[in-house]
VEXMARTI-372212 format. One line per 2 residues: number of its first residue (from 1); their letters; for each residue x, z, y of N, C-alpha, C, CB. Coordinates in steps of 0.2 Angstrom, whole numbers. Last residue first. Glycine has a CB too. Layout:
<rs>
NUM	a	X/Z/Y/X/Z/Y/X/Z/Y/X/Z/Y ~ ...
</rs>
This chain:
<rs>
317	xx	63/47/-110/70/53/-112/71/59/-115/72/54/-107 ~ 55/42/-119/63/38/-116/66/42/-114/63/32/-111
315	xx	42/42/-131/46/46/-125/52/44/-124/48/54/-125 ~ 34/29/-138/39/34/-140/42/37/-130/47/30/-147
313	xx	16/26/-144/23/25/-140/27/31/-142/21/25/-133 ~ 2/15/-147/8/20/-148/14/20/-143/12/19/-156
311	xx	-17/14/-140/-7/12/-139/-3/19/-143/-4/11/-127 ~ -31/13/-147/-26/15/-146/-20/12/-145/-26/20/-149
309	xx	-39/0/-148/-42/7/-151/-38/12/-148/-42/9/-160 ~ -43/-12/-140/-39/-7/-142/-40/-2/-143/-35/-6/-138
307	xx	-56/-24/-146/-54/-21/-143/-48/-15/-145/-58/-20/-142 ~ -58/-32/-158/-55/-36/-153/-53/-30/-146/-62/-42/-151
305	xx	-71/-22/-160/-69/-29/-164/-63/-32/-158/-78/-36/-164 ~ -75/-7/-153/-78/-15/-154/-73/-20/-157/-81/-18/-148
303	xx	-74/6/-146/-71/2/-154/-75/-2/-157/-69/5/-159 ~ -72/15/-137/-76/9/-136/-74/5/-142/-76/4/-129
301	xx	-64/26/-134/-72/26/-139/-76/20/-141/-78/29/-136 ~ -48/27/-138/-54/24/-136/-61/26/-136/-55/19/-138
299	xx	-34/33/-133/-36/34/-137/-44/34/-132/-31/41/-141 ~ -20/35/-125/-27/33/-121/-32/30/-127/-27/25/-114
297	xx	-9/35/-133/-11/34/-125/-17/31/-128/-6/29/-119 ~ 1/44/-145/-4/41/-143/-8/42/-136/-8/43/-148
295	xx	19/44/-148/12/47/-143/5/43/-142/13/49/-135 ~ 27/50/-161/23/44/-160/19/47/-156/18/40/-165
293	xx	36/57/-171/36/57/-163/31/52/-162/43/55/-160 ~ 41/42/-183/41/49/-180/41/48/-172/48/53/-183
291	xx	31/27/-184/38/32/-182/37/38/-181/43/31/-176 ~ 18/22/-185/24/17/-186/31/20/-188/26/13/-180
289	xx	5/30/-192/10/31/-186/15/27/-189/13/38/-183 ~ -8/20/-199/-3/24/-199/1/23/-194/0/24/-206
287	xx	-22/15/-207/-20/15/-200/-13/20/-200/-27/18/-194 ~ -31/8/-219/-29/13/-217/-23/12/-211/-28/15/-222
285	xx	-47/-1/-220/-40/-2/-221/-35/6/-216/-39/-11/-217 ~ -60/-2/-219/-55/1/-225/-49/1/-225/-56/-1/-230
283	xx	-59/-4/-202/-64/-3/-207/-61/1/-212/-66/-11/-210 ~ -46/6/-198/-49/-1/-197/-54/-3/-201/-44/-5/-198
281	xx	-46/25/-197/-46/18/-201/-49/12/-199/-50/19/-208 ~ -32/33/-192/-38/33/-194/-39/27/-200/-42/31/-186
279	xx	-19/39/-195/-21/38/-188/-29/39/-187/-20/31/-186 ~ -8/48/-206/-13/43/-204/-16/46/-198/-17/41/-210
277	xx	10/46/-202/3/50/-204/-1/46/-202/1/57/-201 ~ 21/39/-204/15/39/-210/11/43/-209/16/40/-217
275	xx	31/49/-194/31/43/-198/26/42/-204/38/43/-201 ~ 26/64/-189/30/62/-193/26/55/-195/33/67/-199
273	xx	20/68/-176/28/72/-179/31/67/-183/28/79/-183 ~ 11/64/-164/10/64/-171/18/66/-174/8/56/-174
271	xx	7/70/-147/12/67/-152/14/69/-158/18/67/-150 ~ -6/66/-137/-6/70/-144/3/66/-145/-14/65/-151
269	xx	-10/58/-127/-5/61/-127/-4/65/-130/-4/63/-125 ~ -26/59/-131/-23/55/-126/-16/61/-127/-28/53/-118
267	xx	-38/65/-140/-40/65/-132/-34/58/-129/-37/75/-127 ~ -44/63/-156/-38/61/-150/-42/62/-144/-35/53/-150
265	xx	-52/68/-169/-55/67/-161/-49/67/-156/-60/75/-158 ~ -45/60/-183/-46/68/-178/-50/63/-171/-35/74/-175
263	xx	-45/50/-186/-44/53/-192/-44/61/-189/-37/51/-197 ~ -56/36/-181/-51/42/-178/-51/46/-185/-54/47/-169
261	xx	-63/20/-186/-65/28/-185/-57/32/-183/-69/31/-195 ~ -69/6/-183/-66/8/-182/-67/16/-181/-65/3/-180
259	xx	-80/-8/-189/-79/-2/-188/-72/1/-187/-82/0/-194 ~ -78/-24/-190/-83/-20/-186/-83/-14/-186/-88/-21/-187
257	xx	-61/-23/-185/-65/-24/-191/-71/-23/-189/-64/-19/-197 ~ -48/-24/-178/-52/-29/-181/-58/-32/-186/-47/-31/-181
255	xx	-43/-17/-163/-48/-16/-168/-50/-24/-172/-55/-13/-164 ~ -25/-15/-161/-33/-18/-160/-38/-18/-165/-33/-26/-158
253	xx	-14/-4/-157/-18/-6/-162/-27/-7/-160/-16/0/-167 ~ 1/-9/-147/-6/-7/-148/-11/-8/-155/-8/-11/-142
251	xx	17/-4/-147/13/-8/-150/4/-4/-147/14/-7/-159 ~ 26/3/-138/26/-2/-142/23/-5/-147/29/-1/-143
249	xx	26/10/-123/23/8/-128/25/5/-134/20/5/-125 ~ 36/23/-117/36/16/-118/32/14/-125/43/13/-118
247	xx	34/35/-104/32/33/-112/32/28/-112/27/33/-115 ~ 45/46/-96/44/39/-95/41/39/-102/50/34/-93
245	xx	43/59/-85/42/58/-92/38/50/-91/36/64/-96 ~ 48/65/-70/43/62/-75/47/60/-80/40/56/-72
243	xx	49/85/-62/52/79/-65/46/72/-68/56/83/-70 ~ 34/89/-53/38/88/-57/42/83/-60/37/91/-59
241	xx	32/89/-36/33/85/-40/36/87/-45/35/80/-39 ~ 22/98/-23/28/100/-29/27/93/-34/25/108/-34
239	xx	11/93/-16/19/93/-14/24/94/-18/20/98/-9 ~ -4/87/-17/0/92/-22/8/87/-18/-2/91/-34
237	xx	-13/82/-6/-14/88/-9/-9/92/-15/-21/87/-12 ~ -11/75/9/-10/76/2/-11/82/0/-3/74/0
235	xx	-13/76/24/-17/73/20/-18/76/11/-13/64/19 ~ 1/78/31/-6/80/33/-13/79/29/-7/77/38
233	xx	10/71/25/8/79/25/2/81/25/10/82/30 ~ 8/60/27/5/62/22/4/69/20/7/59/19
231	xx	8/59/39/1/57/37/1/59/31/-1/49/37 ~ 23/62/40/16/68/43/11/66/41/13/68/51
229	xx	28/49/36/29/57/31/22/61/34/39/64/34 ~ 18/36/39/23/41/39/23/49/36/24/41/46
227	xx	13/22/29/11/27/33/18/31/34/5/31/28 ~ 20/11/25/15/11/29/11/13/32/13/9/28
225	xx	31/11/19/31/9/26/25/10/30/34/3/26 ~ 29/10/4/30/4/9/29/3/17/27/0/6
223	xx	27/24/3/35/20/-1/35/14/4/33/16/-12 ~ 14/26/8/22/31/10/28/24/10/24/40/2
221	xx	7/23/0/7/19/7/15/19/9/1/23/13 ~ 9/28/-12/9/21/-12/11/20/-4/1/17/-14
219	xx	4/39/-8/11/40/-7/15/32/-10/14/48/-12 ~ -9/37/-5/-4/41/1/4/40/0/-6/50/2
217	xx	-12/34/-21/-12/29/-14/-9/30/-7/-17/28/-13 ~ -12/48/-25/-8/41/-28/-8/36/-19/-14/36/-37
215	xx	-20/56/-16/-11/58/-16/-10/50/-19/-7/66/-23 ~ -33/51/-22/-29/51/-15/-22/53/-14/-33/55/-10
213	xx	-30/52/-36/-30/45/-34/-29/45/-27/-36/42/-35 ~ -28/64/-35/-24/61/-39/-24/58/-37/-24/60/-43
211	xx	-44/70/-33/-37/74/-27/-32/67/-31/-31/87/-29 ~ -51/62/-44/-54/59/-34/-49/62/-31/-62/62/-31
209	xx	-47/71/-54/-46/63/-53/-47/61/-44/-53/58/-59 ~ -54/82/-50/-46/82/-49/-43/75/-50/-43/87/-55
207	xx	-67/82/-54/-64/81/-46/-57/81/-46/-66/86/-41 ~ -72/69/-68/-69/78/-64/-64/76/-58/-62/83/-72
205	xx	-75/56/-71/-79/60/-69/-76/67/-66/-82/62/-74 ~ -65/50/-81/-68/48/-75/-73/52/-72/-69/42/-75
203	xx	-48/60/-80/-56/60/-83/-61/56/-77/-59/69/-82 ~ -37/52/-73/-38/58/-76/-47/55/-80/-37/65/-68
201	xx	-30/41/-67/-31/47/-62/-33/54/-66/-37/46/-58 ~ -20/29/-68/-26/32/-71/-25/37/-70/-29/30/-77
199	xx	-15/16/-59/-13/22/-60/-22/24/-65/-10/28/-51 ~ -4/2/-60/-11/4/-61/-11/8/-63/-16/0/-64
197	xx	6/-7/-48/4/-4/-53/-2/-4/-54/6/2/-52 ~ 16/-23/-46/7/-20/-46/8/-12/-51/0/-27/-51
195	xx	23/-35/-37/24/-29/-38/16/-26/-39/27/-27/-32 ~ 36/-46/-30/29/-41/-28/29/-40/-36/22/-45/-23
193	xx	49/-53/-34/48/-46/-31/40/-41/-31/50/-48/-23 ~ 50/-61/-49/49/-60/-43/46/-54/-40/46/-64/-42
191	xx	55/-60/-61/61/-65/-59/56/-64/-50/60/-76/-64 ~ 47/-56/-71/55/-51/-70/55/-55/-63/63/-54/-78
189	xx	28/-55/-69/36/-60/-68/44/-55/-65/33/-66/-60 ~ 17/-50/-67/21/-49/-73/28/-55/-73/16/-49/-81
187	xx	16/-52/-51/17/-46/-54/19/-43/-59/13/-44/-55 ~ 13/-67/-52/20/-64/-51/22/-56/-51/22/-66/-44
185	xx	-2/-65/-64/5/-71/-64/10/-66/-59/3/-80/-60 ~ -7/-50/-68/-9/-55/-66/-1/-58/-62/-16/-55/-62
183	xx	-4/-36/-72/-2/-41/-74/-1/-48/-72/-5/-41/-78 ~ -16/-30/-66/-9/-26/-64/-2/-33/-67/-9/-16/-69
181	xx	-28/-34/-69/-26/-38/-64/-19/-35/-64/-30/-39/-58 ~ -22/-39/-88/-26/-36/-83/-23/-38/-77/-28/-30/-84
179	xx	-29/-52/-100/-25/-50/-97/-26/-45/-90/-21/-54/-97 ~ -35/-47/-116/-33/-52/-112/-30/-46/-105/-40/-58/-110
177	xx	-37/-40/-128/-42/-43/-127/-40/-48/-121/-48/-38/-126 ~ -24/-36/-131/-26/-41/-133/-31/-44/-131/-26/-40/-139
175	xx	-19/-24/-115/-21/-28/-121/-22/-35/-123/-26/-25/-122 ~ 0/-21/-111/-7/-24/-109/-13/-22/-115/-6/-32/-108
173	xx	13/-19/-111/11/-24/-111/1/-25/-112/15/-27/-116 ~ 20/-3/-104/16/-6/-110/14/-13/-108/10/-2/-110
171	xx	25/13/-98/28/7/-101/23/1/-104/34/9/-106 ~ 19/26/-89/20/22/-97/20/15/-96/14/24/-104
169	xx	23/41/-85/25/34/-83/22/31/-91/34/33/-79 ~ 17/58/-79/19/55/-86/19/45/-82/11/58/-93
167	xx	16/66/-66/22/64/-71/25/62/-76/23/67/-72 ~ 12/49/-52/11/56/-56/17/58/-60/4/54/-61
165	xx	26/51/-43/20/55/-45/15/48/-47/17/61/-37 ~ 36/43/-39/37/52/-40/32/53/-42/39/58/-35
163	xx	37/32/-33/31/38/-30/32/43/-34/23/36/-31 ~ 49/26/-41/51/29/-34/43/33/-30/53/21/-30
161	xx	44/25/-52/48/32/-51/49/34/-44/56/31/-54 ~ 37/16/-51/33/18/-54/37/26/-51/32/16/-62
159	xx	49/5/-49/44/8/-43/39/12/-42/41/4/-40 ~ 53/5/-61/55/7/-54/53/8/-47/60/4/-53
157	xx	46/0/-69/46/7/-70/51/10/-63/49/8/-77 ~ 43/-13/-63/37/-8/-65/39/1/-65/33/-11/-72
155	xx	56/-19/-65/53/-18/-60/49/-13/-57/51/-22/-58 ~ 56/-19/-78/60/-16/-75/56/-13/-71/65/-19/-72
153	xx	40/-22/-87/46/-24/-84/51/-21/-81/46/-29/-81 ~ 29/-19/-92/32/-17/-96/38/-20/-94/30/-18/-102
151	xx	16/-8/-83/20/-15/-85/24/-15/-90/26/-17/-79 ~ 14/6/-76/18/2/-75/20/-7/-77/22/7/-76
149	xx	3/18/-76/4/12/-80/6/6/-77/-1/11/-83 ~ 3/34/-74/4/28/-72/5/22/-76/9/28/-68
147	xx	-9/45/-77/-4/40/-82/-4/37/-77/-6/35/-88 ~ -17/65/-79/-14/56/-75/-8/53/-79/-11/57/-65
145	xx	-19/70/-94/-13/71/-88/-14/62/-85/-3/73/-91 ~ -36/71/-98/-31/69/-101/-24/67/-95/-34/62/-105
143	xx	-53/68/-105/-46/73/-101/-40/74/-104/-48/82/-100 ~ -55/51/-106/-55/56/-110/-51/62/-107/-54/53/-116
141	xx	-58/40/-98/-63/40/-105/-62/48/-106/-60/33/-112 ~ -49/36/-85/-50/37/-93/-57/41/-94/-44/43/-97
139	xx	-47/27/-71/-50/34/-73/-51/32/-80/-57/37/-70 ~ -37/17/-56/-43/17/-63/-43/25/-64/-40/12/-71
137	xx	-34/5/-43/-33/14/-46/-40/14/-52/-35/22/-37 ~ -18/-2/-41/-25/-5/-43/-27/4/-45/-25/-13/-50
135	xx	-10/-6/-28/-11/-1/-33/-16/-2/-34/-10/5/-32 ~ 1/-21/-26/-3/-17/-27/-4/-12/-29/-4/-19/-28
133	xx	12/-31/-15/12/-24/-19/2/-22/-20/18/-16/-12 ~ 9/-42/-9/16/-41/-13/15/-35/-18/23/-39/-8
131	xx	-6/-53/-10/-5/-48/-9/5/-45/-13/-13/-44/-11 ~ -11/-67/-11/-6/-65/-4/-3/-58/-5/-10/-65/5
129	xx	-19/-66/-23/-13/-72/-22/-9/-70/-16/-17/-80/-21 ~ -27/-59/-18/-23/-55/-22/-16/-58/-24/-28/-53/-28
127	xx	-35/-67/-12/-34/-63/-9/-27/-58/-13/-41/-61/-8 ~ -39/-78/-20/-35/-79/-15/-31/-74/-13/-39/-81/-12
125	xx	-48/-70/-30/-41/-70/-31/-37/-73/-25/-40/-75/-37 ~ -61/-66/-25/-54/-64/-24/-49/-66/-26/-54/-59/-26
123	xx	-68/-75/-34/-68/-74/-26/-64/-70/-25/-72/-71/-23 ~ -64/-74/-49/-61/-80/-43/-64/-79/-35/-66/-88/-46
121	xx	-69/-62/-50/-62/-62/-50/-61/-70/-45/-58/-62/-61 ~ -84/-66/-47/-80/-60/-44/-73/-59/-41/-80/-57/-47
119	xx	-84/-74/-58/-85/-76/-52/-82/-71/-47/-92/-76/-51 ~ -82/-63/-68/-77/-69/-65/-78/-73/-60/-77/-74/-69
117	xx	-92/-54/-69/-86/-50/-66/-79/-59/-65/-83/-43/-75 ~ -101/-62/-72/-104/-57/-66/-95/-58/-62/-107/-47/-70
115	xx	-97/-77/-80/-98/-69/-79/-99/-69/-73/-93/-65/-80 ~ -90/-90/-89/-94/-89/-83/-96/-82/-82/-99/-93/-83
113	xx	-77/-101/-93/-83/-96/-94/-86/-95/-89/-81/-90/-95 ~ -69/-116/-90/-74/-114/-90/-79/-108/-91/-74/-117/-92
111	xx	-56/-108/-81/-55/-112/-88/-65/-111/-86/-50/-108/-97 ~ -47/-102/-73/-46/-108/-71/-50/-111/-76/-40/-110/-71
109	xx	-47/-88/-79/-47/-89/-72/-49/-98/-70/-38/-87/-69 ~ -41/-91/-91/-48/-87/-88/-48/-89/-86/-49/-82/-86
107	xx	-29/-97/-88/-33/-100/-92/-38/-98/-90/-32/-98/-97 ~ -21/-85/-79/-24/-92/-75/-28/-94/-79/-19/-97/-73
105	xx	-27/-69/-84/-25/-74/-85/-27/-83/-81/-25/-74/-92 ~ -38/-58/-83/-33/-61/-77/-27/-66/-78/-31/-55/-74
103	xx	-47/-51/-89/-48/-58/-87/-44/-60/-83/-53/-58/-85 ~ -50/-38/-93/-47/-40/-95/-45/-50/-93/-50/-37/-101
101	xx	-53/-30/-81/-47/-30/-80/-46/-33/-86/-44/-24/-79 ~ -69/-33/-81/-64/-35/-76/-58/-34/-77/-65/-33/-71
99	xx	-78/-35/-97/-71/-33/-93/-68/-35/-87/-66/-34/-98 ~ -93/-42/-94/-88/-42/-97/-83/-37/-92/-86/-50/-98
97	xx	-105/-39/-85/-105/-44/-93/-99/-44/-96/-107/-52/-94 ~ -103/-28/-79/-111/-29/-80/-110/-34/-85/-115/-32/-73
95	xx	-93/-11/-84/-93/-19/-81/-101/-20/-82/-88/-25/-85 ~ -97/1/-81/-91/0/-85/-89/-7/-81/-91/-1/-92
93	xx	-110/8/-84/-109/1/-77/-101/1/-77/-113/4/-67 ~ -114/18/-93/-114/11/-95/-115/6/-86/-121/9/-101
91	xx	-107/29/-91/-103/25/-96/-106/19/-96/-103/26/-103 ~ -117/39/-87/-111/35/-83/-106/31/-85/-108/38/-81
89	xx	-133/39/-88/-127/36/-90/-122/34/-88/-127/34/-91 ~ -135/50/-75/-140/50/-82/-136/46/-88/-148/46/-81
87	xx	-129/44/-65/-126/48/-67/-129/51/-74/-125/52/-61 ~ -125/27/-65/-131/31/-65/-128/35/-69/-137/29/-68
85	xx	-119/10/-55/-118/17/-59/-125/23/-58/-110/20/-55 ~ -121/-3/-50/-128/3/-56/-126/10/-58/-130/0/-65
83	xx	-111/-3/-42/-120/-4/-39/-124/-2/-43/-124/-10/-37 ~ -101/-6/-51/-103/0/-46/-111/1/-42/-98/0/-41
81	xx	-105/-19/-53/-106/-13/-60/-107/-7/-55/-98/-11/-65 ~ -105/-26/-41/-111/-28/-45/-112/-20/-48/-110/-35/-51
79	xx	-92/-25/-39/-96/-21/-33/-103/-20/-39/-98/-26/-25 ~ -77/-24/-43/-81/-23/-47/-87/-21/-43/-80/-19/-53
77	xx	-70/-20/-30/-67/-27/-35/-74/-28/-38/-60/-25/-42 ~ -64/-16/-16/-69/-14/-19/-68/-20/-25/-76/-13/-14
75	xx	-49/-11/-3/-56/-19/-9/-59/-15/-13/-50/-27/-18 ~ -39/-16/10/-42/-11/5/-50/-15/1/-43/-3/9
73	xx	-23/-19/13/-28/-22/14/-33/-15/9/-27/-31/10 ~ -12/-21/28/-12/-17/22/-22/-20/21/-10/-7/23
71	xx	4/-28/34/-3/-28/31/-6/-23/28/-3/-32/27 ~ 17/-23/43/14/-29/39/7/-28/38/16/-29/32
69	xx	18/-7/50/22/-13/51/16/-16/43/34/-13/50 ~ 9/3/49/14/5/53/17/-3/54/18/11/49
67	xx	-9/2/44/-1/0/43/2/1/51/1/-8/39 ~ -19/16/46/-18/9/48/-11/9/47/-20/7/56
65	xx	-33/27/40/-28/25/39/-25/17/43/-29/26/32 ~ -43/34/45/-42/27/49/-36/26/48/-44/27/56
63	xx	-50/40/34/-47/45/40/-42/40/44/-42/52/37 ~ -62/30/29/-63/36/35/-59/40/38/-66/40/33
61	xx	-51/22/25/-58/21/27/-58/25/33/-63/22/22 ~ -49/33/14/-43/30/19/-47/25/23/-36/25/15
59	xx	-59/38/8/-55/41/12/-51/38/15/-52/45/10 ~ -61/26/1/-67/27/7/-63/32/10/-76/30/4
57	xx	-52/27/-8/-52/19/-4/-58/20/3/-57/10/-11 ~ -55/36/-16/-49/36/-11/-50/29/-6/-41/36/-17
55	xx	-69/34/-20/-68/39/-15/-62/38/-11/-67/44/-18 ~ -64/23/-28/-70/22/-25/-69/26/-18/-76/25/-29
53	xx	-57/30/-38/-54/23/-33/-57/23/-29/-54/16/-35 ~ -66/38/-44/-61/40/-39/-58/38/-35/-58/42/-40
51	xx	-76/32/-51/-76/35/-46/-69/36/-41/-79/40/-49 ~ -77/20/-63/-72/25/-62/-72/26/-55/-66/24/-64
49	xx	-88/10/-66/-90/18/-66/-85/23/-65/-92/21/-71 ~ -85/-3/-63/-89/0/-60/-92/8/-61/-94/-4/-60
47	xx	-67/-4/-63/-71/-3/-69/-78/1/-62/-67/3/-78 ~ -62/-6/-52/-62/-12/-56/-64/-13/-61/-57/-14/-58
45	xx	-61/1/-41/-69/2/-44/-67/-6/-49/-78/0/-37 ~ -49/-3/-29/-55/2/-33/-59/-3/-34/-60/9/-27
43	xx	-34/-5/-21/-40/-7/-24/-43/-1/-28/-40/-13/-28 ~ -24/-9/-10/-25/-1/-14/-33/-6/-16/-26/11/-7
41	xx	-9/-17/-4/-18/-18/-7/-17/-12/-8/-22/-23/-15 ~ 2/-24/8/2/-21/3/-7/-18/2/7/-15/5
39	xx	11/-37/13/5/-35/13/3/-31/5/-1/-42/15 ~ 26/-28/22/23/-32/18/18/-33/17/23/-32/14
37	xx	31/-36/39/31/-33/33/28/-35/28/30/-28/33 ~ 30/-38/56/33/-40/51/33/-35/46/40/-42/52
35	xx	17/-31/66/23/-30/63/25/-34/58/24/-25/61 ~ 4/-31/66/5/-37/71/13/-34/69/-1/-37/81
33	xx	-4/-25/55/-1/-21/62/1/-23/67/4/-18/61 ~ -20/-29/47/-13/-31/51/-10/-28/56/-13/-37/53
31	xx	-29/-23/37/-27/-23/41/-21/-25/47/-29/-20/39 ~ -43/-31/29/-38/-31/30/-34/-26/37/-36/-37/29
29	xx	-56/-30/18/-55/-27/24/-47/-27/25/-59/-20/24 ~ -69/-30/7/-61/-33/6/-62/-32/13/-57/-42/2
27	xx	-82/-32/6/-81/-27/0/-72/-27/1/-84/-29/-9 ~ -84/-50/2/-87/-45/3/-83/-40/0/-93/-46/2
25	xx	-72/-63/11/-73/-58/5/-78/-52/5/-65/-54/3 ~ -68/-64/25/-71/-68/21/-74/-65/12/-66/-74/22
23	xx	-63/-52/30/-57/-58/24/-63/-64/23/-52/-53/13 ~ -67/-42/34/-65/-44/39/-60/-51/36/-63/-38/43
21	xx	-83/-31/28/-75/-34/31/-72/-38/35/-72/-37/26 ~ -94/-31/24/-93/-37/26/-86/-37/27/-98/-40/32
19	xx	-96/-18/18/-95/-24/11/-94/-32/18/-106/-24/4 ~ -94/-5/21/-88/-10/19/-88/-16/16/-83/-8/16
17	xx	-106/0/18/-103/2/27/-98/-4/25/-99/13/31 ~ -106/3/6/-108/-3/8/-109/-6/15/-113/-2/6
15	xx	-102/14/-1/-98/8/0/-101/2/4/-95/6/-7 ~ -105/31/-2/-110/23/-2/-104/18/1/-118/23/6
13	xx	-96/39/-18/-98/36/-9/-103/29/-9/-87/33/-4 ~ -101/47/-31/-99/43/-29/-104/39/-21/-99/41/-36
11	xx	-97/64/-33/-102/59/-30/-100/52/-28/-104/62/-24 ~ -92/71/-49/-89/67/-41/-98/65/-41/-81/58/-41
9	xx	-94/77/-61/-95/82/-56/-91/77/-50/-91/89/-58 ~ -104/75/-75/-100/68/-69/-100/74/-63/-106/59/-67
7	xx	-97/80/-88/-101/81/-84/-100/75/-77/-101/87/-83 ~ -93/75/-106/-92/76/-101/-97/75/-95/-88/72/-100
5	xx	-91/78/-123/-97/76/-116/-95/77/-111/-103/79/-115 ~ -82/70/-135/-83/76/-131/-89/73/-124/-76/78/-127
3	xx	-90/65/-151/-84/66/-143/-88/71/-140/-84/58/-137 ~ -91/72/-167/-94/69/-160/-88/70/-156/-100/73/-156
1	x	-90/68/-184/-85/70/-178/-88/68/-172/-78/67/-180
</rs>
């Protein structure tokens, strides 16, 4: 059973006009309005091959997007990976030694390892320590309807609703392999206000991910005041919202065998009908839907040991 191939039809922008900024941070550029408000982030490239963060973060760059009142900041995260991306392989500048989005626990953070992508995370984290609202912007593995990926607290799905867009929302706790930055300490806290999504745009490679991610972040801006209705008129590319569709996770299944096989080729958003069908297999061990209705999200290729092969979930409304 082969995957699918995909073509890499974006160019990915030279970023390097942005690497001194203006935070002490290479690749981080703030902007202050000299207005009371919030300080609101749009970040890219947390994985060095998902293009489109990249782009949207260089469009608002270039069309001199500036907050209306508080802050707004814009970041490059993963610079190193995005520096090898190679359209001959576009899978492998992902990261350079480990997961950036899996490392965002204070432990991590505070504990002895050592990486490309942690040194990294600890230069920034100050930065991410001031920030109330984030949109962190990512791209799948596999064609598949933009996801927002909200959290798995209130708060997440309510501010997931209030951008109206994309139309599918999903609910979820994370992975096992550790914790990401949409997660990181007062973001996954019921009890405090600020605030992160993490939208995935589509295919990381197809130009309709790079229109998604710029609507996603125009209308991020929008919600917090920091652009006005015209800018984004002026800007955006899809006006019609359909209704959303909320998925709530409920389990993820992690790989724990050195082999891990699909029992079909899943793209993402498949819903399995009935209770016991099988999934795939954990080495020998067989894999089955928990419940009727089951949707499978974001169904992997990277099925390594300790990694998420796939999340289940059921539709909320």
């Amino acid at each position: 059973m082969s995957d699918p191939v995909y073509t890499v039809d974006l160019t990915p922008p030279d970023i390097r006009p942005y690497r001194q900024g203006n935070t002490g941070i290479d690749y981080a550029t703030t902007f202050d309005s000299g207005q009371p408000g919030p300080h609101v982030m749009v970040n890219a490239v947390t994985h060095g091959n998902e293009l489109c963060g990249a782009i949207a973060v260089d469009f608002l760059f270039r069309q001199g997007i500036r907050p209306l009142h508080g802050k707004l900041t814009l970041s490059f995260a993963n610079i190193d990976a995005y520096a090898r991306f190679d359209r001959v392989n576009p899978t492998a500048s992902r990261f350079v030694e480990e997961d950036f989005n899996r490392i965002w626990s204070e432990e991590v953070l505070d504990g002895p390892r050592d990486s490309v992508e942690l040194r990294r995370a600890r230069q920034m984290r100050p930065l991410f320590d001031s920030v109330d609202y984030l949109l962190d912007i990512h791209s799948m593995q596999h064609t598949t309807a933009p996801l927002m990926l909200c959290g798995p607290l209130d708060k997440g799905i309510a501010l997931a609703r209030a951008l109206k867009h994309p139309e599918i929302v999903v609910s979820d706790k994370g992975h096992a392999a550790g914790k990401r930055l949409r997660d990181y300490r007062f973001f996954g806290d019921a009890g405090d206000p600020r605030n992160a999504l993490l939208i995935e745009c589509g295919q990381h490679w197809e130009k309709s991910s790079a229109t998604v991610a710029i609507d996603n972040a125009l209308r991020f801006l929008l919600h917090f005041g920091m652009i006005d209705m015209e800018t984004l008129n002026r800007h955006v590319s899809t006006q019609t919202l359909p209704p959303q569709q909320i998925i709530q996770v409920t389990e993820a299944v992690t790989v724990k065998n050195d082999k891990f096989t699909f029992a079909e080729p899943y793209l993402g958003l498949e819903v399995i009908e009935k209770k016991g069908s099988l999934l795939g297999h954990d080495g020998d061990v067989p894999v089955h839907t928990p419940y009727d209705r089951c949707v499978l999200i974001m169904p992997s290729r990277r099925l390594t040991k300790g990694q998420t092969a796939v999340r289940l979930g059921r539709y909320l409304d």
